[in-house]
MILUMZA-301777 format. One record per residue: x, y, z of N, C-alpha, C in turn; residue in one letter; residue number from 1. Coordinates in steps of 0.1 Angstrom, whole numbers, padded with zeros to 4 digits. Layout:
residues N
RONU; n_xx; n_yy; n_zz; ca_xx; ca_yy; ca_zz; c_xx; c_yy; c_zz; nuse; vodo
RONU; X; Y; Z; X; Y; Z; X; Y; Z; a; NUM
...
This chain:
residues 208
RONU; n_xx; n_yy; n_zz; ca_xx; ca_yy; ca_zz; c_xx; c_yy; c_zz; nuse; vodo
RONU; 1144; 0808; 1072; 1135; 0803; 1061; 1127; 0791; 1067; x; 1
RONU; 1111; 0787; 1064; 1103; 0780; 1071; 1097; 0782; 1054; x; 2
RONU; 1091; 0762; 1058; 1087; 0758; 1048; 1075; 0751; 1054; x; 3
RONU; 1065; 0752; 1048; 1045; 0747; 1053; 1054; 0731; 1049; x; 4
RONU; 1053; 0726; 1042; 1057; 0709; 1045; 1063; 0707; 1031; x; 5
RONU; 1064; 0694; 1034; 1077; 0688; 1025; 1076; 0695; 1010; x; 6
RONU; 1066; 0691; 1006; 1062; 0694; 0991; 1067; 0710; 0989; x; 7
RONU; 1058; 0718; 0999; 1065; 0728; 0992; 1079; 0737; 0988; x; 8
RONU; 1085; 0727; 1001; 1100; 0729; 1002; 1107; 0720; 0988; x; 9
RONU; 1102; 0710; 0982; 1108; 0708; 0967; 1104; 0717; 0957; x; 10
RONU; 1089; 0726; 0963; 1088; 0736; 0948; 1102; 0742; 0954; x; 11
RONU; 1104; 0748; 0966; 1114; 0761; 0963; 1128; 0756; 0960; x; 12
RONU; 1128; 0744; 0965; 1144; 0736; 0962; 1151; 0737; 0946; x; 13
RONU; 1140; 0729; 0939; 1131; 0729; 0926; 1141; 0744; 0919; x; 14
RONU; 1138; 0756; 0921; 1144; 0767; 0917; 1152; 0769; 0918; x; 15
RONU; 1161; 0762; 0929; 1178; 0766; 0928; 1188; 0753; 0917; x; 16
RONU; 1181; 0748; 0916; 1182; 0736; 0902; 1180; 0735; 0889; x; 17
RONU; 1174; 0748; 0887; 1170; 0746; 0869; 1187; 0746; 0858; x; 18
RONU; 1195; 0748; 0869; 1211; 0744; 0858; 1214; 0732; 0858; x; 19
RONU; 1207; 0723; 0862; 1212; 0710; 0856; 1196; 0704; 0848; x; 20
RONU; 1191; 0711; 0849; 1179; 0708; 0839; 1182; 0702; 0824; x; 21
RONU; 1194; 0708; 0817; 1199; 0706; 0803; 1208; 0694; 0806; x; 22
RONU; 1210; 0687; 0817; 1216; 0674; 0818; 1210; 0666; 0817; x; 23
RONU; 1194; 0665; 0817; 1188; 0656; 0819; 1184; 0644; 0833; x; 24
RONU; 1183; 0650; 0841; 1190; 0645; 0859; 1183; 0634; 0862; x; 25
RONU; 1190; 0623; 0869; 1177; 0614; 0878; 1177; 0619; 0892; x; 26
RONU; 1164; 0624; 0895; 1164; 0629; 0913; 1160; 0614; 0917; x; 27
RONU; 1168; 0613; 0926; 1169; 0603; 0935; 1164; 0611; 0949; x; 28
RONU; 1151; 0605; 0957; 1150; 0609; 0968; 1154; 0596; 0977; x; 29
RONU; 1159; 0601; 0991; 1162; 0589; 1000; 1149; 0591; 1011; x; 30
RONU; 1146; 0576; 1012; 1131; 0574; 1021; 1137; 0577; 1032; x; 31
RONU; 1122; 0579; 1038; 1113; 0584; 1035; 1107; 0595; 1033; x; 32
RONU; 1106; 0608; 1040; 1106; 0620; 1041; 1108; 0627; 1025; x; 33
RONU; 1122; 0625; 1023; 1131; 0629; 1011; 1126; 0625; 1000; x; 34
RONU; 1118; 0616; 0994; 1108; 0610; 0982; 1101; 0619; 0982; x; 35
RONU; 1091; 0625; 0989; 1081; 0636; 0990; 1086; 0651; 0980; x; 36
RONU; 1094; 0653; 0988; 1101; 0666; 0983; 1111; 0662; 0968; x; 37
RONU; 1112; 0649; 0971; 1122; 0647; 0955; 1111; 0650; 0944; x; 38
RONU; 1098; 0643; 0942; 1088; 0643; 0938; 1088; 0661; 0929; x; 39
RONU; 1085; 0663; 0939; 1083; 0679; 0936; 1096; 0686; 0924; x; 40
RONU; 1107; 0682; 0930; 1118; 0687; 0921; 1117; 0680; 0904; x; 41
RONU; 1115; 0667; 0908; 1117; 0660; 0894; 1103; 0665; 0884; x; 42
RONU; 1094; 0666; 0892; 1086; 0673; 0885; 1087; 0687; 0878; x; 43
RONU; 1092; 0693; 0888; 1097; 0707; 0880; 1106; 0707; 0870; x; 44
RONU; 1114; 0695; 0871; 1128; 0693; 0863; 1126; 0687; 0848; x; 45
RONU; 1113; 0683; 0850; 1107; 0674; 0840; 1121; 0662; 0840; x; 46
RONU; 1122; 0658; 0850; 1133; 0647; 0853; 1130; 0631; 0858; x; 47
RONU; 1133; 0624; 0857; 1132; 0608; 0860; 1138; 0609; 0873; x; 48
RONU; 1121; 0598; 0884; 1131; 0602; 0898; 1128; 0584; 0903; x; 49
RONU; 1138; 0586; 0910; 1133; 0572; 0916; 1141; 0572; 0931; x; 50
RONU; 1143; 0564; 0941; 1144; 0558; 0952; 1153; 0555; 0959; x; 51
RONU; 1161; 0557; 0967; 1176; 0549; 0972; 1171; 0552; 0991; x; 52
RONU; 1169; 0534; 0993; 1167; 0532; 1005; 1178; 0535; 1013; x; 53
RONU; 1181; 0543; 1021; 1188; 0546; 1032; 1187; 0543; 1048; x; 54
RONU; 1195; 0537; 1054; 1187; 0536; 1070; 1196; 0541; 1082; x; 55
RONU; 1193; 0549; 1091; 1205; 0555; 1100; 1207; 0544; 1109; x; 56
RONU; 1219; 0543; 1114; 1221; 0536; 1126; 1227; 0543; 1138; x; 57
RONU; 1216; 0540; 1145; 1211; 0552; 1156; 1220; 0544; 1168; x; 58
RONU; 1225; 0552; 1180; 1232; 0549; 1190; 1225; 0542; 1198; x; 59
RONU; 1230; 0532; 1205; 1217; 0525; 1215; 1216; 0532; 1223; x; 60
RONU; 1219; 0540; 1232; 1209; 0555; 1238; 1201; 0559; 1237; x; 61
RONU; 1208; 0567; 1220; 1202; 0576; 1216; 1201; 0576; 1203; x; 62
RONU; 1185; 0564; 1197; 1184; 0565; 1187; 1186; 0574; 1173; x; 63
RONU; 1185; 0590; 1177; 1185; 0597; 1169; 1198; 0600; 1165; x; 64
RONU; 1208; 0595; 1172; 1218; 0603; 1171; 1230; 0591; 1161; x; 65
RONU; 1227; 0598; 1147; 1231; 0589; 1136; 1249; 0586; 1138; x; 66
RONU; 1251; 0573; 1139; 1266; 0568; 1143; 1273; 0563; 1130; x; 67
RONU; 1258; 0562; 1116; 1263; 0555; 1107; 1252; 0554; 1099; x; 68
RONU; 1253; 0546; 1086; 1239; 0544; 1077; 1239; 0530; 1070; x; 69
RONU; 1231; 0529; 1066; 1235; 0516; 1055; 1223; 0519; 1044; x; 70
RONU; 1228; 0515; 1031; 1222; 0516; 1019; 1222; 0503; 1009; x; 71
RONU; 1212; 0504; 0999; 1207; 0490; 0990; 1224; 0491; 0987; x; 72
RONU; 1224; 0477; 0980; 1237; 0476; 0977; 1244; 0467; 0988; x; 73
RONU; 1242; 0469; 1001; 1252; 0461; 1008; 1262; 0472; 1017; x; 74
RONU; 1261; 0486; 1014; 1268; 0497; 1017; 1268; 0497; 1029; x; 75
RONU; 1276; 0502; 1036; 1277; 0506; 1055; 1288; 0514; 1054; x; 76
RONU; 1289; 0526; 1063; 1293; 0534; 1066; 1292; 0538; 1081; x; 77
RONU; 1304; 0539; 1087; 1302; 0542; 1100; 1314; 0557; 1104; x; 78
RONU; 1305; 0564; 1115; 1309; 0576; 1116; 1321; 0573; 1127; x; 79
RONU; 1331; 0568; 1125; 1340; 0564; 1136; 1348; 0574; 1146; x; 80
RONU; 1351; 0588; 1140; 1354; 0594; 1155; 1340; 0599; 1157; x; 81
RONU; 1327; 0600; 1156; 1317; 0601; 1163; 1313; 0590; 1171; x; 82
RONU; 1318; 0578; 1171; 1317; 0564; 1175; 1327; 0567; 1188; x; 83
RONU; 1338; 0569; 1184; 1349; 0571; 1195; 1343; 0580; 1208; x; 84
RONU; 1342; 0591; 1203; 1337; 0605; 1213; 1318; 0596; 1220; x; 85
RONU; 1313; 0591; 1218; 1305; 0583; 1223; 1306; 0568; 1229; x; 86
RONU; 1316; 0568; 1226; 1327; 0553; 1230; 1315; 0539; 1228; x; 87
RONU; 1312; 0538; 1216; 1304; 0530; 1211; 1309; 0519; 1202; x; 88
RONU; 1311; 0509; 1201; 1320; 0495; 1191; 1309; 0490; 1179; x; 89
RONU; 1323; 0488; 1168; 1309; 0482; 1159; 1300; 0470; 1165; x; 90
RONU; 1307; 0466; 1173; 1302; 0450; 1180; 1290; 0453; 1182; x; 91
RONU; 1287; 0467; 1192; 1278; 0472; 1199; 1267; 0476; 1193; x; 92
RONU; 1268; 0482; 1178; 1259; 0482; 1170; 1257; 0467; 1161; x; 93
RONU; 1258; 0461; 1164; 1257; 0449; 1156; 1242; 0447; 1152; x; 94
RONU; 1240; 0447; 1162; 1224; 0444; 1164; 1216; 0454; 1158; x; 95
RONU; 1219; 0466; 1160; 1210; 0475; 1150; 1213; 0478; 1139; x; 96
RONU; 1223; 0473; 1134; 1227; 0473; 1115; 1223; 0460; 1111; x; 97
RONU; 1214; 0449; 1121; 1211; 0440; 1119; 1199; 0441; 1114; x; 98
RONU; 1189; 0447; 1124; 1176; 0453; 1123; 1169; 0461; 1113; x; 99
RONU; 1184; 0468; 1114; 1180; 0480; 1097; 1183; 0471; 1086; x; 100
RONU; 1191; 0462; 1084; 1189; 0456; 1072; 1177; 0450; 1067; x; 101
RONU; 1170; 0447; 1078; 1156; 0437; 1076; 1147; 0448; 1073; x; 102
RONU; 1148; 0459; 1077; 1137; 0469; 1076; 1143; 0472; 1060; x; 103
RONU; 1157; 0476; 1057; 1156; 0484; 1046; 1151; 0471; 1029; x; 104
RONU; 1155; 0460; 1031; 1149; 0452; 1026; 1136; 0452; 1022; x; 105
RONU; 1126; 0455; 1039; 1113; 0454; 1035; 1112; 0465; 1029; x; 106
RONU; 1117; 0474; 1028; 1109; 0485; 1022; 1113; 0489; 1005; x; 107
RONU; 1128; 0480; 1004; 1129; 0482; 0990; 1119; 0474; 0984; x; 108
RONU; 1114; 0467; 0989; 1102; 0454; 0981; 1090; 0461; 0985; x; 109
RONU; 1083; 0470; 0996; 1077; 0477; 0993; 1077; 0486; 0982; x; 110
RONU; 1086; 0497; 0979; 1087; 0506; 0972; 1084; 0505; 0958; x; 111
RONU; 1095; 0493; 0955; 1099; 0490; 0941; 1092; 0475; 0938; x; 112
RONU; 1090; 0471; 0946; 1081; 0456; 0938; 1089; 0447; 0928; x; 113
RONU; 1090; 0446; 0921; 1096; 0437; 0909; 1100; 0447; 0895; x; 114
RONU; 1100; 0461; 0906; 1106; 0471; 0893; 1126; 0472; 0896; x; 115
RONU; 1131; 0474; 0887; 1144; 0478; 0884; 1150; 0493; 0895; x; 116
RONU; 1157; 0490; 0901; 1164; 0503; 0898; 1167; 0510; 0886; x; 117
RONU; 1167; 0525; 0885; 1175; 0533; 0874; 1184; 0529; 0869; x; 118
RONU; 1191; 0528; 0860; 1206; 0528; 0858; 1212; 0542; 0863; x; 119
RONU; 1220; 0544; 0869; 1226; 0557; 0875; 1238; 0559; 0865; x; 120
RONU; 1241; 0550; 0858; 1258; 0547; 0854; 1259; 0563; 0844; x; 121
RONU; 1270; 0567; 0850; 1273; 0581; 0839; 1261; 0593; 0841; x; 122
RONU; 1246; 0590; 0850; 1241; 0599; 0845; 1244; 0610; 0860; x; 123
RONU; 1236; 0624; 0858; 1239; 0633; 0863; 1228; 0635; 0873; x; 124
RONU; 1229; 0629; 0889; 1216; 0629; 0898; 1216; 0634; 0914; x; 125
RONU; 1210; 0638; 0913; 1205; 0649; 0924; 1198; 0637; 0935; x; 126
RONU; 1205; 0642; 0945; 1201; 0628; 0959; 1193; 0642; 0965; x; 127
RONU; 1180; 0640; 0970; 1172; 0647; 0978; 1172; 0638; 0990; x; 128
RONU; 1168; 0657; 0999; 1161; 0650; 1015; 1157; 0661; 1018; x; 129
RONU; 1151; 0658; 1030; 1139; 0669; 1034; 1150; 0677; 1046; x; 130
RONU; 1156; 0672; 1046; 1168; 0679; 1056; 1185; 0675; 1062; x; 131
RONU; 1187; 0681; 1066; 1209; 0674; 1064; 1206; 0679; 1083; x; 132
RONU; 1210; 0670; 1088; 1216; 0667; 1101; 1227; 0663; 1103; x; 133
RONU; 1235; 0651; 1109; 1246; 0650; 1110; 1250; 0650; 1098; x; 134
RONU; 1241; 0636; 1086; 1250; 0637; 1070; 1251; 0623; 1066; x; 135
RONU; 1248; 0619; 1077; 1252; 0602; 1078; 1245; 0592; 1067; x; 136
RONU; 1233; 0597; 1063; 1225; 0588; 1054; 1233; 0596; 1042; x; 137
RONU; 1235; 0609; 1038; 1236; 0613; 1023; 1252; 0607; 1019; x; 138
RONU; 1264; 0611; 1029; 1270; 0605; 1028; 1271; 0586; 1023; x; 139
RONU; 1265; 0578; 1031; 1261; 0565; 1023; 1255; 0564; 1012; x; 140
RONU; 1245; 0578; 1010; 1239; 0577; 0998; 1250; 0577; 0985; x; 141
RONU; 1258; 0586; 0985; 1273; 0593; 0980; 1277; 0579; 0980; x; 142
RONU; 1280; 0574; 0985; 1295; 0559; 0984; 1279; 0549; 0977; x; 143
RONU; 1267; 0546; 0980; 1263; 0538; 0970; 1264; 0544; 0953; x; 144
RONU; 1261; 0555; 0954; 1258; 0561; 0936; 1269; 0563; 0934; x; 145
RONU; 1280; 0566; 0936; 1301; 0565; 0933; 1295; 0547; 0932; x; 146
RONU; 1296; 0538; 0939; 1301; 0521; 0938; 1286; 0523; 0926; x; 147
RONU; 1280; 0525; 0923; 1271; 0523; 0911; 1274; 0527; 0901; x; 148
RONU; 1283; 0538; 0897; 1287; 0546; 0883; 1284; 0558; 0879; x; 149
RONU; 1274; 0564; 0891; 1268; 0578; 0887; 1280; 0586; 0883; x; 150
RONU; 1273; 0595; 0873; 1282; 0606; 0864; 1289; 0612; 0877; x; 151
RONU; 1277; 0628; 0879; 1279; 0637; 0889; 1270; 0636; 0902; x; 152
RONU; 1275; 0636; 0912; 1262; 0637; 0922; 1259; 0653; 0929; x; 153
RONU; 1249; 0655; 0928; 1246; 0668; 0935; 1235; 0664; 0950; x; 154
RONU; 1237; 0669; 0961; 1231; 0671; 0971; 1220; 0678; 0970; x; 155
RONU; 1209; 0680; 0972; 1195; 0691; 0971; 1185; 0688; 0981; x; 156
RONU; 1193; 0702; 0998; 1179; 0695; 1008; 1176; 0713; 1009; x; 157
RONU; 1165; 0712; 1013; 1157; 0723; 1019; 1164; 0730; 1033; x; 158
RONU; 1167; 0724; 1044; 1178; 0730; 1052; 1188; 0722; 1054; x; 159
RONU; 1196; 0728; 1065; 1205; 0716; 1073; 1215; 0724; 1076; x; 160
RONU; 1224; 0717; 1087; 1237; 0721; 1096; 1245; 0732; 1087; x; 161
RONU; 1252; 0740; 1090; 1262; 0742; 1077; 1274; 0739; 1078; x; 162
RONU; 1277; 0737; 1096; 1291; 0728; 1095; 1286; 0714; 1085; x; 163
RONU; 1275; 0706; 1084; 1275; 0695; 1079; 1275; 0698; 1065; x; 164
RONU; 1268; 0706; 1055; 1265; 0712; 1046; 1283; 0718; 1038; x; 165
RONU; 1288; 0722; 1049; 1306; 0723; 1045; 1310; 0711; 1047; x; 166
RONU; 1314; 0705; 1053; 1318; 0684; 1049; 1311; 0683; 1037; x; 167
RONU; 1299; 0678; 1038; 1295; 0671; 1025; 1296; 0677; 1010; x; 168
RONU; 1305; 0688; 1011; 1310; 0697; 0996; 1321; 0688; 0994; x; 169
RONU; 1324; 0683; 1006; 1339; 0676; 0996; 1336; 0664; 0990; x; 170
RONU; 1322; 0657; 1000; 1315; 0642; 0992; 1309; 0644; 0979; x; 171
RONU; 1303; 0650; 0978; 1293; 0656; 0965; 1301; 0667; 0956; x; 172
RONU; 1295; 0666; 0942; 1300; 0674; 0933; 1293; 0687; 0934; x; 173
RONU; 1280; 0689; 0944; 1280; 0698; 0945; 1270; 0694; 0955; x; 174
RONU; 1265; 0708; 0966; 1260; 0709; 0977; 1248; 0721; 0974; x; 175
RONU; 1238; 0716; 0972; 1222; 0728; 0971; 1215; 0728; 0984; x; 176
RONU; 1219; 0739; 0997; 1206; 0737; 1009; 1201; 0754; 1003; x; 177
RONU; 1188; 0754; 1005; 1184; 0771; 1009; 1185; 0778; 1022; x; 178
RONU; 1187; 0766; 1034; 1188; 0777; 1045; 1195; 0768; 1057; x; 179
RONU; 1205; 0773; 1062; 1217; 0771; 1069; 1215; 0781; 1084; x; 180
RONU; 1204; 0776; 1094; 1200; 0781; 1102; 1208; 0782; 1115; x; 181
RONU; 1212; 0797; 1118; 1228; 0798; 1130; 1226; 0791; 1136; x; 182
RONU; 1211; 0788; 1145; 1208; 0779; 1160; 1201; 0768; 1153; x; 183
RONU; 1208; 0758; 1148; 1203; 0744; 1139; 1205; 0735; 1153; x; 184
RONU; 1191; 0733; 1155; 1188; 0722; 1168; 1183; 0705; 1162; x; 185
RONU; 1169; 0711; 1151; 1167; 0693; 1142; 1161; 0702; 1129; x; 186
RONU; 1160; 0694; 1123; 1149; 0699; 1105; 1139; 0701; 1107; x; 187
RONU; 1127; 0694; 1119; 1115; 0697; 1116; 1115; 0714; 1122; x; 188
RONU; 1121; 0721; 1131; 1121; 0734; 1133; 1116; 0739; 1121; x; 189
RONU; 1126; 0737; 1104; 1122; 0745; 1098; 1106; 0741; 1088; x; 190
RONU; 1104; 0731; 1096; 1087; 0732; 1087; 1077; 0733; 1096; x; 191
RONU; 1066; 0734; 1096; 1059; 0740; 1102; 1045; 0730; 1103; x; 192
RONU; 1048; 0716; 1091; 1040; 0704; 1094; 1054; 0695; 1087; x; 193
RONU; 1060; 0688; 1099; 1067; 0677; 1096; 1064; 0664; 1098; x; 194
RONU; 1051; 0658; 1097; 1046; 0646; 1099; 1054; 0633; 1094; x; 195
RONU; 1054; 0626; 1099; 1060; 0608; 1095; 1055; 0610; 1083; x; 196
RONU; 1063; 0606; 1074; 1062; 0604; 1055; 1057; 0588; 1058; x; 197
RONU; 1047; 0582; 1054; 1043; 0570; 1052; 1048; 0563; 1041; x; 198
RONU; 1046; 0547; 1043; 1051; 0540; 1027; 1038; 0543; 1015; x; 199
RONU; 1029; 0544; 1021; 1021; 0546; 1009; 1021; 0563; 1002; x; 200
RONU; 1025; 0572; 1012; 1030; 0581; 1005; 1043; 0578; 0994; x; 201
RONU; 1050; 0571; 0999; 1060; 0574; 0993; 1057; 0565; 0977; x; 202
RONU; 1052; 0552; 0979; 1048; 0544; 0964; 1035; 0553; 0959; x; 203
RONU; 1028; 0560; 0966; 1021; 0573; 0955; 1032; 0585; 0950; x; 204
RONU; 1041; 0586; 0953; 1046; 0600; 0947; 1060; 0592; 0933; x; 205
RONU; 1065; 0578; 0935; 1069; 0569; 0928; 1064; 0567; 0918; x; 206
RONU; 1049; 0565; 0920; 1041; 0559; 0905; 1035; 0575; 0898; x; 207
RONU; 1036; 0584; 0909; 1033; 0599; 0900; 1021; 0603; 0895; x; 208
C-alpha cells in the first residue's frame, strides 16, 4: 500500500476509525509529520485534535536509529536492551536528551503559544503518526497520556514494522496501521512525497 503524502494517508486512516467516532475522541497527533495526517482524521471524525510533542533520541552514530524518546511532561523512556546490543550508556546520551529537551520546549511554545493542553483525563484518544519504526516516540507517547489520565489509547499510523506494530498491542488499547510491509526498510518508502513537515505547517493544521 503507497500513499501520495501525508494528508492523504489520514483520509484512508480516517476509515478504519469511524468505531470510535460515538466516543467522541481527541486525536492527538505527535510532531511533526504525524499532526498533518492527525488533521485529516479528526476531521473526518468530526473530533477535537491537538498536539503531544515527542522527540527521539537518536544514537550518537546513528542519529536515526531511535534509542529512546522524551515527551512534554518531563517523560523519558529509554530502549535499554536496544541500548545494550549497541553498547551505548545513559551517560552517553546525556547530551542528546539534553538537546532534545531544548528543542522540544521550543516547539511546544511554538505550537501552542499560551494555549492549554486538552484535558485527556478519561477521554478516549487516538495518538497519530505518519509512520511506526522502531516505536520509540509512540511508546513515550503511551506512558505521557497513561501519567495524564487518558481513558483509552488507540495507536492510528498509516504503515509501520509489524514486529513493532505486535509490541505496541500490548502498550495501547488498541493498534490501527493499514499496511505492515514484509521488506519494511523506513516509512517514507510507503509515500511517494514525504517531505520535512514544517512548524508552520503544523500551527496551520492546529488552528484548522
Amino acid at each position: 500500500m503507497k500513499f501520495s503524502d501525508r494528508r492523504e494517508a489520514g483520509k484512508r486512516l480516517a476509515e478504519s476509525l469511524g468505531h470510535l467516532r460515538e466516543s467522541k475522541p481527541l486525536v492527538i497527533g505527535l510532531a511533526r509529520g504525524g499532526v498533518v495526517v492527525a488533521g485529516e482524521v479528526a476531521a473526518a471524525l468530526d473530533a477535537d485534535l491537538d498536539v503531544l510533542v515527542v522527540r527521539k533520541i537518536g544514537a550518537p552514530s546513528q542519529p536515526e536509529l531511535g534509542l529512546g524518546a522524551i515527551a512534554e511532561g518531563g517523560v523519558l523512556l529509554l530502549n535499554k536492551p536496544l541500548m545494550r546490543q549497541v553498547r551505548v550508556t545513559k551517560e552517553q546520551l546525556q547530551g542528546t536528551i539534553d538537546a532534545e529537551n531544548v528543542e522540544l520546549e521550543r516547539r511546544m511554545q511554538r505550537y501552542r503559544g499560551d494555549r492549554q493542553p486538552i484535558d485527556v483525563t478519561g477521554r478516549t484518544v487516538i495518538v497519530v503518526d505518519d509512520g511506526l519504526a522502531t516505536g520509540g516516540t509512540a511508546r513515550v507517547a503511551a506512558g505521557a497520556l497513561r501519567h495524564l489520565g487518558a481513558g483509552s489509547i488507540t495507536l492510528a499510523v498509516p504503515v509501520g514494522s509489524k514486529s513493532t506494530v505486535e509490541e505496541l498491542a500490548t502498550v495501547f488499547d488498541e493498534v490501527v496501521c493499514l499496511s505492515t510491509p514484509p521488506m519494511f526498510f523506513a516509512i517514507s518508502q510507503s509515500y511517494d512525497n514525504f517531505g520535512q513537515t514544517s512548524d508552520e505547517e503544523v500551527v496551520a493544521v492546529l488552528a484548522g
